[in-house]
C-alpha positions as CSV (number, residue, x, y, z in Angstrom):
1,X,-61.3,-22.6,4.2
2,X,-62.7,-20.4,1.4
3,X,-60.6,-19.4,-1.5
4,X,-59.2,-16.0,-0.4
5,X,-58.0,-17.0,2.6
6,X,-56.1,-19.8,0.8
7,X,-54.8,-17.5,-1.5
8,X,-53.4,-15.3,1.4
9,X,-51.7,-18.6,2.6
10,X,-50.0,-19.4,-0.4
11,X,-49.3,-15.8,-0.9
12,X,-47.3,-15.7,2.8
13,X,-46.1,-18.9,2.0
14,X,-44.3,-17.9,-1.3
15,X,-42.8,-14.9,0.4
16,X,-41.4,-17.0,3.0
17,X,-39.7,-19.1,0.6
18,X,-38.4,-16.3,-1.3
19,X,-37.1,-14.7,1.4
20,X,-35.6,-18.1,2.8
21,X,-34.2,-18.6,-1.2
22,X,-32.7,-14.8,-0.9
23,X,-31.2,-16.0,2.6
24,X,-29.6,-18.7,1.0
25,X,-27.9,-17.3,-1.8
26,X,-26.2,-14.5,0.4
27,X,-24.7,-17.3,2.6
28,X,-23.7,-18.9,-0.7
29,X,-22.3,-15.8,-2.0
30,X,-20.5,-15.3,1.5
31,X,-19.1,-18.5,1.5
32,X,-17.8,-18.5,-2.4
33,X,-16.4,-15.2,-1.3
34,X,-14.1,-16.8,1.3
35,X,-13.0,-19.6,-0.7
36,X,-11.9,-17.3,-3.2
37,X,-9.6,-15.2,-0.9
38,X,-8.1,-18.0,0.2
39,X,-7.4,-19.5,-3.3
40,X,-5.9,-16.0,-3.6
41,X,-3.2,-16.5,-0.6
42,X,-2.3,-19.6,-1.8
43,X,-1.8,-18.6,-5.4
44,X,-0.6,-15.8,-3.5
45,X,2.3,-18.0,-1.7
46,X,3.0,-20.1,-5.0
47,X,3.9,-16.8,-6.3
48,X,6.3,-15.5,-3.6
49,X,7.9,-19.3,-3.5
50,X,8.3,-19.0,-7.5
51,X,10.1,-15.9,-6.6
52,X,12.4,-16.7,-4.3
53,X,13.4,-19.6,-6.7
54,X,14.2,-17.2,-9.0
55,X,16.6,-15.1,-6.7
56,X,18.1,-18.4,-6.1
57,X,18.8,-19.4,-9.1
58,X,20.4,-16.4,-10.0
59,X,21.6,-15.5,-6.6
60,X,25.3,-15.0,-7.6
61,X,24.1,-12.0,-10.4
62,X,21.6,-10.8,-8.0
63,X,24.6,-9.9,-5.5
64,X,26.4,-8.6,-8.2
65,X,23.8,-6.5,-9.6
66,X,22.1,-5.1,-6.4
67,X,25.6,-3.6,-5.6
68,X,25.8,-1.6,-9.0
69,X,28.8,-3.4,-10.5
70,X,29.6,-4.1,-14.0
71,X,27.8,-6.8,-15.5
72,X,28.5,-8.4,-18.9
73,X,25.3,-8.8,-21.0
74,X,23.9,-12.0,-20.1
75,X,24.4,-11.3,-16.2
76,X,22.6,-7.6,-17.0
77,X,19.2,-10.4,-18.6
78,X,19.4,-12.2,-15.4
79,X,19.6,-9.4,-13.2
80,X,16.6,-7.4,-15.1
81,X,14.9,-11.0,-14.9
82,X,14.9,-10.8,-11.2
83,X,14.5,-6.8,-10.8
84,X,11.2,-7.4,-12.8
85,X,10.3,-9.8,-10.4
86,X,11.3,-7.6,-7.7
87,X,8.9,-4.9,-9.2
88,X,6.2,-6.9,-10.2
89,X,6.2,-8.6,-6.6
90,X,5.7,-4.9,-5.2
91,X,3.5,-4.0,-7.9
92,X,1.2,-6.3,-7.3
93,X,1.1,-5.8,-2.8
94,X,0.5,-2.4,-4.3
95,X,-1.9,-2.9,-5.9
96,X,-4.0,-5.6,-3.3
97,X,-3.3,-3.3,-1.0
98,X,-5.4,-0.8,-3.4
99,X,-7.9,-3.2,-3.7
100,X,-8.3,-4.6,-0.2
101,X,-8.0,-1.8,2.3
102,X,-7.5,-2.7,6.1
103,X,-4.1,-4.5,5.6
104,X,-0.7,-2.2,5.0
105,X,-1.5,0.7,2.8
106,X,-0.3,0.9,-0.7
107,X,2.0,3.9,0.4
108,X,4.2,1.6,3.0
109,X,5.0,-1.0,0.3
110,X,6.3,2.1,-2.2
111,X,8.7,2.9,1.3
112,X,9.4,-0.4,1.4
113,X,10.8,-0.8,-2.2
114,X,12.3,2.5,-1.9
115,X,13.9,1.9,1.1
116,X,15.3,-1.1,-0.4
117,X,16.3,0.4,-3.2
118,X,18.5,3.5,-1.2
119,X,20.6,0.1,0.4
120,X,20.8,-1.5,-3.0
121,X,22.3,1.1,-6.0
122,X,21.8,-1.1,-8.7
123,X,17.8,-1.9,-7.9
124,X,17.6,1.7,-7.1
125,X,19.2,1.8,-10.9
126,X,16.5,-1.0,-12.1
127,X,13.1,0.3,-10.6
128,X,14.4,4.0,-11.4
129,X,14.8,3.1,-15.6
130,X,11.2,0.2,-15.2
131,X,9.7,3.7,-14.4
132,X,11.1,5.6,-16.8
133,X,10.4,3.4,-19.8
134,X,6.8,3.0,-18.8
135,X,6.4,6.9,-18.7
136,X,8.5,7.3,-21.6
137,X,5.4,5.2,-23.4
138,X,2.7,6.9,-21.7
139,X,2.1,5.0,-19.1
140,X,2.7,5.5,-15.4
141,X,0.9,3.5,-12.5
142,X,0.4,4.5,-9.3
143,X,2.9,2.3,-8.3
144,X,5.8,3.9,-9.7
145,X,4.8,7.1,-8.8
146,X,4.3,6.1,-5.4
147,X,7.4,4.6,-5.1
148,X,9.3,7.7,-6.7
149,X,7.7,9.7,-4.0
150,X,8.7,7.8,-1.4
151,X,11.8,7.6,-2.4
152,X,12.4,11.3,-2.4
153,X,10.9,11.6,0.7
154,X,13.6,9.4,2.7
155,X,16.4,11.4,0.3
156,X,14.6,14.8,1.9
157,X,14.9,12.9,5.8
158,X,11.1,12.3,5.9
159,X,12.3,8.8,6.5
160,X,14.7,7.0,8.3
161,X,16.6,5.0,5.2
162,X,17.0,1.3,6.0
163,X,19.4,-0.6,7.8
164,X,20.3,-4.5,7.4
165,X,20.7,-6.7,4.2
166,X,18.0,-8.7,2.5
167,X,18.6,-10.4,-0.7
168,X,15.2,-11.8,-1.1
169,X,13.5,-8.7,-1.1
């Protein structure tokens, strides 16, 4: 075998392997992507079992508080404790929804919370001032304007308000 036709050989050869080397690291990729979204639903689940703990723990303020009565000042820094985690629990299917399209949209979660907030005066009270105080400092996500939206829209009819009690929101 002369010379240049051993250098074609090696030449295919090479390719091959960096093609087969390209293959590879897609699969790898592929398969790093996976693992990471499911890391992500666990954390995920950790998250929502954290925050169910918290309504729990403060479950006797929570009932007090969603109903818009009077609550001294240490019930009003539990109840805001659990609102927040209320809002940040939407906040953040809001914003996954955002980021991974093909599940609910980011628009039913804002209904949701603003259903939930027509039955519940006092988290209607909560999310309504979270907003506020964020746009009072110049900043206003998507979120809260979604959910502001939404909300009018079941005060205009749009929407059916909801029926049925839930406590762990």
């Amino acid at each position: 075998m002369d010379s240049a036709k051993l250098n074609d050989w090696m030449q295919v050869i090479g390719i091959f392997a960096v093609v087969l080397s390209l293959i590879f690291v897609g699969l790898q990729m592929r398969q790093e992507q996976a693992i990471a979204k499911y890391q992500g639903f666990s954390d995920f689940n950790a998250t929502m079992l954290e925050y169910a703990n918290i309504i729990n723990d403060n479950r006797e303020v929570w009932i007090k508080g969603l109903s818009g009565a009077e609550l001294t000042v240490e019930d009003q820094v539990s109840f805001e404790t659990v609102g927040f985690a209320v809002y940040q629990k939407f906040a953040g299917l809001h914003r996954r929804a955002t980021a991974l399209p093909g599940g609910r949209s980011p628009v039913e979660i804002a209904r949701q919370l603003a259903a939930d907030m027509h039955l519940y005066p006092g988290l209607d009270v909560y999310i309504h001032a979270r907003c506020s105080h964020l746009e009072g400092i110049g900043f206003v996500p998507k979120f809260c304007f979604d959910v502001v939206e939404q909300y009018e829209r079941i005060n205009n009819g749009e929407y059916p308000p909801a029926s049925g009690k839930l406590f762990v929101l």
